[in-house]
C-alpha positions in Angstrom: 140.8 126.9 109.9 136.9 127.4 108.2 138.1 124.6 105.9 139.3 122.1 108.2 136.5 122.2 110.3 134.1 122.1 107.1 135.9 119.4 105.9 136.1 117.3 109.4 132.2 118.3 109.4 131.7 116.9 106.2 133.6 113.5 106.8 131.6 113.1 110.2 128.3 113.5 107.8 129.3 110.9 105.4 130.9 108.6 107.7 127.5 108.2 109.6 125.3 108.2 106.4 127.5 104.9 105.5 126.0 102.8 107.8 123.8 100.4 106.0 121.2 98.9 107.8 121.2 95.5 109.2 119.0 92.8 110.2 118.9 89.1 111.5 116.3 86.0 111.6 117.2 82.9 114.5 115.8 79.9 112.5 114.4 77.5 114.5 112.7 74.0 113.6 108.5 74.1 113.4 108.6 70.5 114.4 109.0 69.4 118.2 112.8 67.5 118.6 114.4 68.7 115.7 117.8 70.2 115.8 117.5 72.0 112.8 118.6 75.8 113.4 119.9 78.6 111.3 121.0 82.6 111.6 119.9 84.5 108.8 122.1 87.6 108.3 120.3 90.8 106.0 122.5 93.8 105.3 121.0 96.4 103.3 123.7 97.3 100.5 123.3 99.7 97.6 123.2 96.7 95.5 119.9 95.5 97.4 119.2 93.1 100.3 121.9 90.9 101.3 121.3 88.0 102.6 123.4 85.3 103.8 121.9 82.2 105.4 123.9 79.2 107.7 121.5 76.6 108.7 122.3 73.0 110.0 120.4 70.3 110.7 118.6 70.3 107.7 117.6 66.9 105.8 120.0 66.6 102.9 118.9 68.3 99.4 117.3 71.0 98.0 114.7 72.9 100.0 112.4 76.9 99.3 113.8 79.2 101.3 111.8 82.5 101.1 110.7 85.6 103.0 107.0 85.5 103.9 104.3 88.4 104.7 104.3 87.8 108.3 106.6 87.8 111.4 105.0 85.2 113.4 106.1 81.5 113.3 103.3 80.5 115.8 101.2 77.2 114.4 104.4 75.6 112.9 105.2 78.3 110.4 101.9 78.7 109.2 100.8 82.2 111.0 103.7 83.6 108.7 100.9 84.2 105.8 102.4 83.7 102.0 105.7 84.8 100.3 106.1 88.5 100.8 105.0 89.7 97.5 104.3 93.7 97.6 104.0 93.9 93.8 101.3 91.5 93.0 103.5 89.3 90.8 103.8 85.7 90.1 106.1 83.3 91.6 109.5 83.1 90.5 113.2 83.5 91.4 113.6 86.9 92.5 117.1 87.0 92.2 116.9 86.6 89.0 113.8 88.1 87.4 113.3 91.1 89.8 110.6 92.4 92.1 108.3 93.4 89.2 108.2 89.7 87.9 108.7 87.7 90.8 107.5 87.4 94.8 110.0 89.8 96.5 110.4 86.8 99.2 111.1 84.5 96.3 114.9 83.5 97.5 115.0 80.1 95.2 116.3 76.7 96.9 118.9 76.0 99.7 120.7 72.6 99.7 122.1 71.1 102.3 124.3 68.5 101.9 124.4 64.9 103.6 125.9 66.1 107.3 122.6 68.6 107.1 124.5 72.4 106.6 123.2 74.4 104.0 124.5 77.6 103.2 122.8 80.7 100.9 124.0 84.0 99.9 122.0 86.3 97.9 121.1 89.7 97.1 117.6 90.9 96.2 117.5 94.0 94.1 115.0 96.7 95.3 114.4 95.1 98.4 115.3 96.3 102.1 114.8 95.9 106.1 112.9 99.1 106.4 113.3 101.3 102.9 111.7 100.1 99.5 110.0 96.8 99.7 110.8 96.3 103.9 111.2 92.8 104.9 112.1 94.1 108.8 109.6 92.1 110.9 109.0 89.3 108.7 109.4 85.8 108.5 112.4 83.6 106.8 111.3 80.1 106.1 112.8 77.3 105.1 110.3 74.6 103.1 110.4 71.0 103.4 111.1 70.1 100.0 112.8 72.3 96.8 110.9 75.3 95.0 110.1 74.3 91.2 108.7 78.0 91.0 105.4 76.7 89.7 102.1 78.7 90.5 101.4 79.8 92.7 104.1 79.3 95.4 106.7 77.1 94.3 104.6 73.6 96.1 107.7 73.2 98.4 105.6 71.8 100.8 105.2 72.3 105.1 107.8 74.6 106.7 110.1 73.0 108.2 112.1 76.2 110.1 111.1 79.7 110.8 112.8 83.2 112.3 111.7 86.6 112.6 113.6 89.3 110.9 114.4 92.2 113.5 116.8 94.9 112.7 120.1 94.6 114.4 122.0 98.3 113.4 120.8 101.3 111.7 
């Protein structure tokens, strides 16, 4: 009977400590009249941040699409600071050269193809909503032209769509 209900006890613990956090960022466009809009889905996975993006209206081709310091999208984007880089590092593809050599908000390029969706999924190693390197509360943004990861930020150009990351489930 001690072992059952240490064992029940023990499921209950790890079934609630398997919850992964999760987050969301509405996209909407910086520019007045444009029907460019997005949801921005972040799960925190042992892996690292996953992030899957699903954006439409976007003008056709390659545009940055990266996680900057701030959380406000107020003066068309701009009031979201630079790419969210806690490490000091140069600008880069995160995904593929890590946190220690690359902006932790350095997500690459999104392409949208000629009826304007655009679709992304990636996953950041050591980065999370609110653990190691939190992105909770800051801003997604989606550039007007593609990132050629030169220094020092990529020179994708205006911002073209911002969203505020919020958590959605612990």
């Amino acid at each position: 009977m001690i072992t059952r209900i240490f064992a029940v006890a023990a499921l209950f613990a790890l079934s609630c400590s398997a919850q992964a956090a999760t987050g969301a960022a509405k996209l909407s466009a910086t520019a007045a009249g444009s029907s460019l809009a997005g949801m921005v889905k972040l799960e925190d996975t042992s892996a690292g941040l996953k992030v899957t993006a699903e954006l439409t209206g976007v003008p056709a081709g390659d545009h940055g699409f990266h996680i900057h310091e701030f959380g406000s999208c107020d003066d068309a984007g701009k009031a979201a600071g630079s790419h969210y880089n806690p490490n000091k590092t140069h600008h880069g593809m995160v995904v593929k050269d890590g946190v220690k050599k690359a902006h932790a908000g350095d997500m690459g390029n999104i392409t949208a193809g000629a009826e304007g969706k655009a679709v992304l999924q990636v996953v950041i190693a050591k980065v999370s909503l609110n653990g190691k390197n939190p992105v909770a509360g800051r801003a997604v943004i989606l550039h007007e032209k593609a990132d050629d990861f030169g220094q020092p930020a990529g020179n994708a150009g205006g911002r073209i769509a911002c969203g505020t990351i919020v958590v959605t489930g612990e």
